[in-house]
N, C-alpha and C positions, 0 to 999 in steps of 0.2 A: 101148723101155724106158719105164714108167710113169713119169713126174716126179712131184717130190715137192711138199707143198705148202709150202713154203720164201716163194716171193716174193711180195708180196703183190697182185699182178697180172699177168695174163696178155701178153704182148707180142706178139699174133699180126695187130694191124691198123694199125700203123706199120710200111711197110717200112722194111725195115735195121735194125730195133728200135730205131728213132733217135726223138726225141720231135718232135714238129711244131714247125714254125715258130713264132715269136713275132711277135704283136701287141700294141700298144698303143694306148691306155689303154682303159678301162670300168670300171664300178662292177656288182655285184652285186644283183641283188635275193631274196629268202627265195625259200627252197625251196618246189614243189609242198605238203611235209608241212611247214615251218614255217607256210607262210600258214594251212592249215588248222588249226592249232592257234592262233593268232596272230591271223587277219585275218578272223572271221567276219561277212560283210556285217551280217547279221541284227542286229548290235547295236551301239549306239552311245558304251553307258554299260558300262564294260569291271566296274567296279564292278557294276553290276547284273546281269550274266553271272557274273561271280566267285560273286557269292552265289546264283544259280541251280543253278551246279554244283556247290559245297559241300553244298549242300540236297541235290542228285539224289546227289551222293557219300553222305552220314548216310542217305539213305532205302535205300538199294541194300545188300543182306547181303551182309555175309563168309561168303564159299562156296568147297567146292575144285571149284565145274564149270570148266571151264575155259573156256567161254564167259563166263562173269561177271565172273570174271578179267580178263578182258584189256579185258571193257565197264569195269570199274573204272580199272586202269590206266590205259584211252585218256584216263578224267577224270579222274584226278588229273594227267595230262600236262596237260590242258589249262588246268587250274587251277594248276599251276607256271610254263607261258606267261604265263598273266595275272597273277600274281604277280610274274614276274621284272619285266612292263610298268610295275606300278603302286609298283615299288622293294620289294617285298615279300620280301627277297632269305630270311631264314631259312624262312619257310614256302614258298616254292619249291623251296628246296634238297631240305628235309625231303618233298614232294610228289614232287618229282623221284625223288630216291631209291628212294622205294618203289613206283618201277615196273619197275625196273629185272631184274630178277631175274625178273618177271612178263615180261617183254617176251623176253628171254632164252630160257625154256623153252618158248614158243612161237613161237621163230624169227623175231618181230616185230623186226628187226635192225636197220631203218628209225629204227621209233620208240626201239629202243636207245638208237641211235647221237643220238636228237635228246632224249633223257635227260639221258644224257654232259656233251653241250652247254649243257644248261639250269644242270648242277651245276657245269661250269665257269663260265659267267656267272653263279652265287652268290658267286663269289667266297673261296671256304673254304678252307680248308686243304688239303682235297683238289682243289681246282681245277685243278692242274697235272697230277695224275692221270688226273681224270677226260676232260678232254681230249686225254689221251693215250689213254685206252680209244674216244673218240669216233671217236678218226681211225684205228684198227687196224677199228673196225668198218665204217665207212663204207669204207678203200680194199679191206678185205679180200673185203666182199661189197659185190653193186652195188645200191647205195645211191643215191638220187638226187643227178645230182653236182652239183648247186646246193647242197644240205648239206654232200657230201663238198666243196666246196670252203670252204665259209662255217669248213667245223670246221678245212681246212688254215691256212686265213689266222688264226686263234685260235691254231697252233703258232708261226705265226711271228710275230705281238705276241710270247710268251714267249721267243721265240729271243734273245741277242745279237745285236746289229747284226754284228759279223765272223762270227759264227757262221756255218758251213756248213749248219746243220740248217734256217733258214728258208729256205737255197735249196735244199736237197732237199724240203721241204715244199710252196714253191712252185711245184719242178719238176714234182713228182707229182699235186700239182692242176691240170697243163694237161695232163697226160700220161689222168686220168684223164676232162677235155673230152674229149678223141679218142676214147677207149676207149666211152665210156658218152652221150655228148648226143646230142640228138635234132634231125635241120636244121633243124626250128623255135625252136631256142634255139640254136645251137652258134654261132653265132657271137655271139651276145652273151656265152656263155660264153667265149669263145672269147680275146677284150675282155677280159674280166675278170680269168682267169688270168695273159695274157701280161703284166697289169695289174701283178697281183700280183709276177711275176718280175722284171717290170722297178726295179719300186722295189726288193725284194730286193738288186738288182743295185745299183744305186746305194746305198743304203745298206750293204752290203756292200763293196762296191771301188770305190764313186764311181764307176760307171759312166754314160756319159751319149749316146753315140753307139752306133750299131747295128754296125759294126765292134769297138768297144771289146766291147759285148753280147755277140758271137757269138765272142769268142776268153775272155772269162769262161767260159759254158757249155762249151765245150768243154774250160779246164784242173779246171773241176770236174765233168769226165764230166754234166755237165745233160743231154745227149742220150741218152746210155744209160740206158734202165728196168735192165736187169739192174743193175745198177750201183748208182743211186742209190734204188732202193726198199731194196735191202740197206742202208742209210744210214739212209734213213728209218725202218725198222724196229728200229734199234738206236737213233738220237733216244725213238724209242716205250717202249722201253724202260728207257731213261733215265729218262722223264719218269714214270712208271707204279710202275719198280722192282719192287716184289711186294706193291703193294696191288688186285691184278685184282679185279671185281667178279664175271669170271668164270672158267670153264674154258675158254683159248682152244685148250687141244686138242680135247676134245669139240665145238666149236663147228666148227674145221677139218677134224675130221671127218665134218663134214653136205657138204662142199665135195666136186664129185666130180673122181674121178682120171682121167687121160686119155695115154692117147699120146701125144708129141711131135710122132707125123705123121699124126696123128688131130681132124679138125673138132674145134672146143668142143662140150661139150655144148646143149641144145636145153633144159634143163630149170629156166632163169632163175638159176642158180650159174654163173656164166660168169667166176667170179672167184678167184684165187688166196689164198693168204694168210700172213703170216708166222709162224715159228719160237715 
């Protein structure tokens, strides 16, 4: 029987569908695609890049090629990075924004998802939103999980401290180190996640020992993907309500279907997605 695309991750490289171990502590550093927008050697005066790619943005025409498009886009993203750097928060926002839709219909889901991110660190009104849309895009497709984590730990600053929704947030950012890192980073991510779960833990239940740790996760199903991605998905929901920027059926429908007892597919969609 075909499965549906309901959860927004697949569970087929943890046995027992249990989530991995926890470690602690570590810190995070920006993504493959944040540095690149963010950390380019080449310049030292963030100021004098900003105004470089303003200029190369005003000289470049509005076109419907779709190659130009998305050359546009990638600089207005990068001109929202530098914006957000230099406290520029309304014309990031407004930069941000207008790639959004562009990034979308070209399946660029990456740089969606680090869109999302930039509108939530504006600060707006729509900020709780839009980090809600960050983190449906990022777990739902595989997303570099240095982002998909950076944008989990952004639900849980907004969570309550008792709230359950920052430790399924948490949980699903370590869940998605297993599924998606590469041995050359996984255990730094690896650090970082169980990083994140653990303060979770403590500020949730005043957790402070690894005994205490391991019977929390367990009365809030933390080990089960089926379980708490269904959680997380309804936080998502919450947080979003019905201001979507996009169609997340049409988008689930690029996702492909599969057998139960059938290999993933080979075709870089290797990822679920929710309701």
């Amino acid at each position: 029987m075909a499965s549906t695309t309901t959860p927004l991750l697949p569970t087929h490289r943890t046995p027992g569908n249990k989530m991995p171990g926890n470690k602690i502590p570590g810190s995070l550093p920006l993504s493959d695609v944040e540095r690149q927008y963010l950390d380019d050697p080449g310049y030292t005066d963030r100021h004098l890049q900003l105004d470089q790619l303003l200029q190369a943005l005003e000289q470049s025409p509005e076109t419907r090629d779709s190659g130009q498009q998305l050359d546009r886009a990638a600089c207005r993203l990068k001109i929202a990075g530098l914006q957000l750097d230099l406290d520029d928060r309304d014309n990031a926002w407004q930069h941000a924004h207008s790639t959004i839709e562009v990034f979308i219909e070209q399946h660029r889901i990456e740089d969606a998802a680090l869109a999302a991110q930039y509108i939530y660190l504006c600060d707006k009104d729509d900020a709780v939103s839009a980090i809600g849309q960050a983190a449906w895009l990022a777990v739902t497709f595989p997303v570099d999980p240095h982002l998909t984590v950076n944008i989990l730990d952004h639900i849980v600053d907004e969570t309550p401290d008792k709230s359950d929704g920052a430790a399924v947030a948490a949980a699903t950012a370590h869940y998605v180190v297993d599924l998606r890192a590469e041995d050359n980073n996984r255990e730094q991510l690896e650090l970082a996640s169980g990083s994140m779960l653990a303060r979770v833990a403590r500020r949730h239940s005043g957790i402070e020992d690894q005994q205490q740790f391991d019977v929390w996760v367990q009365t809030l199903e933390l080990d089960d993907p089926e379980k708490f991605l269904i959680r997380l998905r309804n936080v998502i929901d919450v947080m979003v309500q019905d201001t979507w920027w996009f169609d997340r059926e049409a988008l689930s429908n690029t996702l492909p279907t599969y057998d139960d007892d059938d290999e993933r597919p080979s075709d870089g969609h290797d990822e679920g997605t929710p309701a």
